[in-house]
C-alpha positions as CSV (number, residue, x, y, z in Angstrom):
1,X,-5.3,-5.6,-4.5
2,X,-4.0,-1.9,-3.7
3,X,-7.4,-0.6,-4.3
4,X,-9.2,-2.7,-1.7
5,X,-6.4,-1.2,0.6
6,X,-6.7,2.2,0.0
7,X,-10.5,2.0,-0.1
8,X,-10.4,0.6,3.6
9,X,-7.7,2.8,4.8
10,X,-9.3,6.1,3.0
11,X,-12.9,4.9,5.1
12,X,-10.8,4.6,8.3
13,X,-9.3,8.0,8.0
14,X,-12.4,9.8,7.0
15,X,-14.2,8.1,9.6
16,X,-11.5,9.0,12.3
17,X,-11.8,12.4,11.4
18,X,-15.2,12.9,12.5
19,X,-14.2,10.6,15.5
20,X,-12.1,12.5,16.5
21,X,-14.0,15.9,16.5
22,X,-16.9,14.3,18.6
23,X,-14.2,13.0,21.0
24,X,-12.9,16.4,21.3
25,X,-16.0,18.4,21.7
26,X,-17.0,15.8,24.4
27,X,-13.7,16.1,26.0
28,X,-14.4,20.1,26.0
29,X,-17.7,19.9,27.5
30,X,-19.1,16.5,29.0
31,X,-16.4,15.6,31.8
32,X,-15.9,17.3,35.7
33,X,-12.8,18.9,35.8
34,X,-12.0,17.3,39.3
35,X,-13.2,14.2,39.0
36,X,-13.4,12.6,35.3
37,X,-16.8,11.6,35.2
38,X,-19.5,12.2,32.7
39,X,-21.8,15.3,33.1
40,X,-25.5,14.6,32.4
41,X,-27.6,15.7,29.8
42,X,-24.8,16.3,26.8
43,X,-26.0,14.9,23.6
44,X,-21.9,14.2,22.4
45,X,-21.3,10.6,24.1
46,X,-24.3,9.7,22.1
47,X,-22.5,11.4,19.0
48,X,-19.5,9.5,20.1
49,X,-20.9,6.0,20.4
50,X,-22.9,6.1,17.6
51,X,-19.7,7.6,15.7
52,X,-18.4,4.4,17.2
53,X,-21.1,1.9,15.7
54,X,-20.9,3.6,12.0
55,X,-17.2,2.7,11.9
56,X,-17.6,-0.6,12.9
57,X,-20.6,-1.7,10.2
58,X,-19.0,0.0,7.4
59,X,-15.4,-1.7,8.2
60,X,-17.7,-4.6,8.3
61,X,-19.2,-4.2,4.9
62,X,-15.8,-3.5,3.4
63,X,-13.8,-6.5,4.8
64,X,-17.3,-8.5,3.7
65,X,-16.9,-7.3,0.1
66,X,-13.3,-7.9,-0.1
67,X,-13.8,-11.8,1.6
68,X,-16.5,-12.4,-0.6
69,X,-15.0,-11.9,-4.2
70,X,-14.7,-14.9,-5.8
71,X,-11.6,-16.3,-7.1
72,X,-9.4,-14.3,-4.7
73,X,-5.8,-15.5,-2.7
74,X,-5.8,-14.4,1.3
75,X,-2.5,-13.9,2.5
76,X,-1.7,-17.6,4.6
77,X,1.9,-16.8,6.0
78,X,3.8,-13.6,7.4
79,X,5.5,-12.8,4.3
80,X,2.7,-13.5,2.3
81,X,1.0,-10.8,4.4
82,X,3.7,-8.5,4.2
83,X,5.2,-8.8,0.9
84,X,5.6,-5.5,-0.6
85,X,8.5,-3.7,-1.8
86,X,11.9,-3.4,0.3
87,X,11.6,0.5,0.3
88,X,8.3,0.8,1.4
89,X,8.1,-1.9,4.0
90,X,11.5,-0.4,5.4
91,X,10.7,3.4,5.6
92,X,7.4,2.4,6.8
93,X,8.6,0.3,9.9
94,X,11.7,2.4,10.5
95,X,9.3,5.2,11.0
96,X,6.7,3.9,12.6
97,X,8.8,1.4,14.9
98,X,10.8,4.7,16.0
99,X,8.0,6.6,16.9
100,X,6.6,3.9,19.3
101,X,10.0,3.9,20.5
102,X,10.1,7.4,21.2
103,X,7.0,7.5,23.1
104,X,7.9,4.9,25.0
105,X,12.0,6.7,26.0
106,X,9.4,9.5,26.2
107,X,7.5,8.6,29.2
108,X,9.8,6.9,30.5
109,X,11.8,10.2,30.8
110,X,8.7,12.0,32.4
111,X,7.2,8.6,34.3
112,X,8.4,10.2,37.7
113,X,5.6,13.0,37.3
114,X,2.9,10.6,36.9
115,X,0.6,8.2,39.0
116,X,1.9,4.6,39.7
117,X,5.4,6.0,38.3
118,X,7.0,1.9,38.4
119,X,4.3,0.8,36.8
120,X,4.7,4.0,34.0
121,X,8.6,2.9,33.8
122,X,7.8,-0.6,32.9
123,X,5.1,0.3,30.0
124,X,7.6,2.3,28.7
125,X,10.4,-0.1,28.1
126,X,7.7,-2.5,26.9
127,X,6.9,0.6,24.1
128,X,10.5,0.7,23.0
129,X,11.0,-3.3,22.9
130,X,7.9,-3.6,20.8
131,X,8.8,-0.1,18.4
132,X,12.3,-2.1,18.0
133,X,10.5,-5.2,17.3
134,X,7.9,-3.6,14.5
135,X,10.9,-2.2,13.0
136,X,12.3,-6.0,12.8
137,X,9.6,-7.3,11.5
138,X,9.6,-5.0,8.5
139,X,13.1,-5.3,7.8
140,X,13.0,-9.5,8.0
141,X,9.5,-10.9,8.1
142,X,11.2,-14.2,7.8
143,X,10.7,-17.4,5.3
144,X,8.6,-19.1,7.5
145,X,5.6,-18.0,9.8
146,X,7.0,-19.7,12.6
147,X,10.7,-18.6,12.3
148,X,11.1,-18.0,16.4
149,X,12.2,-14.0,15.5
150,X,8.8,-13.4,13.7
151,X,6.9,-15.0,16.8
152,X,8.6,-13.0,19.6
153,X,8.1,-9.7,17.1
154,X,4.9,-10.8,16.7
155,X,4.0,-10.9,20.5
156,X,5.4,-7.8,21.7
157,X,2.7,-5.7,20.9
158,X,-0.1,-7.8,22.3
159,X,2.2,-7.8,25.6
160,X,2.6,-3.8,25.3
161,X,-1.0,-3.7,25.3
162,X,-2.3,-5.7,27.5
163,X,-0.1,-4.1,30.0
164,X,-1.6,-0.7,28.9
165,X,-4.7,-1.8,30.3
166,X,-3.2,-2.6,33.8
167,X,-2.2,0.9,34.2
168,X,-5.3,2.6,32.4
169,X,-7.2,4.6,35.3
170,X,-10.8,3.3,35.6
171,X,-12.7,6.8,35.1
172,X,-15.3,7.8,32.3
173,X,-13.1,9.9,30.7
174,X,-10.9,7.2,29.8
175,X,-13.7,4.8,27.8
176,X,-13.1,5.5,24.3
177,X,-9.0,4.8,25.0
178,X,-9.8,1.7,27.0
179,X,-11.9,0.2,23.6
180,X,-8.9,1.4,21.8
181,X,-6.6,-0.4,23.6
182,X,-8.8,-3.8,23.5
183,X,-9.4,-3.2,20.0
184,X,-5.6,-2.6,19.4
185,X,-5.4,-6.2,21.4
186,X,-7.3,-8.3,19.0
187,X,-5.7,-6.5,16.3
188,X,-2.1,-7.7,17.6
189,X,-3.5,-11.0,18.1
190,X,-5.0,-11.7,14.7
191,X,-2.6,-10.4,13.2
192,X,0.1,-13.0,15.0
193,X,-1.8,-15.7,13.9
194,X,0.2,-14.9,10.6
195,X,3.6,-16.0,12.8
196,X,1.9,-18.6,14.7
197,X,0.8,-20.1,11.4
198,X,-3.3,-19.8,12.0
199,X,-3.7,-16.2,9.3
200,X,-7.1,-15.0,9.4
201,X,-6.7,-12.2,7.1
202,X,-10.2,-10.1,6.8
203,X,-10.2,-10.7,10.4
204,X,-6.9,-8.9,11.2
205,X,-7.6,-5.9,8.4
206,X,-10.7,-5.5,9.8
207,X,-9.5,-5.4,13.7
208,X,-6.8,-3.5,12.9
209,X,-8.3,-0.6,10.8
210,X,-10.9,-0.5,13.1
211,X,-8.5,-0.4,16.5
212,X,-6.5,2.3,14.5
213,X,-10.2,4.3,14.5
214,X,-10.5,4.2,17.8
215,X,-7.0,4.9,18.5
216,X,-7.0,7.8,16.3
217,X,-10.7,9.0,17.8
218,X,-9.0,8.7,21.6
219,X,-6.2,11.5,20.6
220,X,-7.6,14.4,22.7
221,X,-7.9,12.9,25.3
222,X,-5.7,14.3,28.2
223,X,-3.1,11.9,28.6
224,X,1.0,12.2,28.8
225,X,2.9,13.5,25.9
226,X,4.7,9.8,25.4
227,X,1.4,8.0,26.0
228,X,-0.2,10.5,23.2
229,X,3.0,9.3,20.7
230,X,3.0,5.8,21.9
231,X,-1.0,6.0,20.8
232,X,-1.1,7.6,17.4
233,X,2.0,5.1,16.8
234,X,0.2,2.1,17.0
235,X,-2.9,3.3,14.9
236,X,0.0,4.0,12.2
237,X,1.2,0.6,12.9
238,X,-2.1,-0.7,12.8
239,X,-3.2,1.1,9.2
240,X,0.4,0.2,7.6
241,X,0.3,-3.2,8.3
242,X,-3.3,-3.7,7.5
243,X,-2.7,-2.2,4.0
244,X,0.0,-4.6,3.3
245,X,-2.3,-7.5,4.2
246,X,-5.1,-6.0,2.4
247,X,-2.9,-5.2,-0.4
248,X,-1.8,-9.1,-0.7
249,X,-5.0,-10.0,-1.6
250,X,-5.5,-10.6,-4.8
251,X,-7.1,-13.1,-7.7
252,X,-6.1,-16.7,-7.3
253,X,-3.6,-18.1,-9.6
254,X,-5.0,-21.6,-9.6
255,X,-7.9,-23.0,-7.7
256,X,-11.5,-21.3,-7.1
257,X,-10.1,-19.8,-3.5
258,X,-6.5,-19.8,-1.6
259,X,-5.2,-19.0,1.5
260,X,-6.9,-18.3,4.9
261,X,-9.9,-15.6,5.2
């Protein structure tokens, strides 16, 4: 059901928009210069968290309208999830998969400026395996969920990300990127269960449009310039491959209910 999809996505963007402009202002005002941590007194962390809660319960409510139709097919395999048509699923994870892999040749190219430079290096590579293996995935989803291509594809990002987190510095200012990240996490990993043959679809759409809100909500924060691409290309990654899912679910052609929820 395309409509369900673009609801969700539409509620995600307008929701990372004001995100966004909380994260920034807070950015602006709320953090030492010298030592990243939180100044007292500033109403915008509230207006950030609570920003934060609001795009949780409405995702919420969405994916709980969309599971609770009656009569409807979930998704229940990696192609299933991802069928849509060649052009579209192409363009979409050429595009996408590139600009992961950008950010990641990126920082790699800049890593010796940074902290913990080896530890930059390796993050990087793992962005440009995991933008080559999006693109993949798009191209040749497979016939099976556990073809052994779609589970390695299907992996990368949940090892990308988890590595992220090793190198994220432990300061205030990085909070709302360090929920991204986790959120981004379960995202990856709900949505593998489509390759690992356990597909939990509302689950995944609604980890994934809500990692991509918080991805899209940590953007001004002060980070490196491949670090900021390699971010805003997973929330696209996220959001596309979410609207496929959600996009794949539609009334059942026999039976009261099909597939996995």
């Amino acid at each position: 059901m395309r409509k369900n999809a673009w609801v969700i996505c539409c509620c995600t963007a307008v929701l990372a928009a004001f995100g966004t402009f909380f994260r920034w202002l807070q950015d602006q005002v709320c953090f030492e210069a010298d030592t990243g941590l939180a100044v007292r007194g500033s109403i915008w962390p509230y207006a950030v968290a609570l920003m934060i809660v609001i795009a949780a319960v409405v995702l919420a409510v969405v994916c709980f309208r969309m599971k609770n139709q009656p009569h409807t097919y979930f998704p229940d395999s990696l192609p299933a999830a991802l069928a849509a048509s060649p052009r579209v699923r192409t363009i979409g994870g050429i595009v996408l998969g590139a600009l992961l892999a950008v950010g990641g040749l990126w920082l790699l190219l800049g890593s010796g400026t940074l902290a913990s430079p080896g530890l930059q290096r390796v993050l990087a590579v793992l962005a440009i395996a995991a933008g080559a293996a999006f693109a993949r995935q798009m191209l040749a989803p497979g016939d099976v969920e556990t073809a052994s291509g779609a589970v390695v594809c299907a992996s990368m990002p949940i090892v990308l990300l988890a590595f992220w987190l090793i190198v994220n510095p432990t300061v205030c200012a990085y909070a709302v990127e360090i929920l991204a990240l986790c959120a981004a996490l379960i995202a990856s990993y709900e949505f593998a269960g489509f390759a690992y043959g356990r597909p939990k679809a509302i689950k995944s759409i609604f980890w994934s449009q809500f990692a991509a809100f918080l991805c899209i909500t940590a953007l001004p924060d002060d980070r490196a310039g491949g670090q900021q691409l390699m971010l805003a290309a997973i929330a696209g990654i996220l959001l596309f491959q979410s609207y496929l899912t959600a996009s794949n679910i539609r009334p059942a052609v026999s039976g009261p209910v099909g597939g996995a929820q």
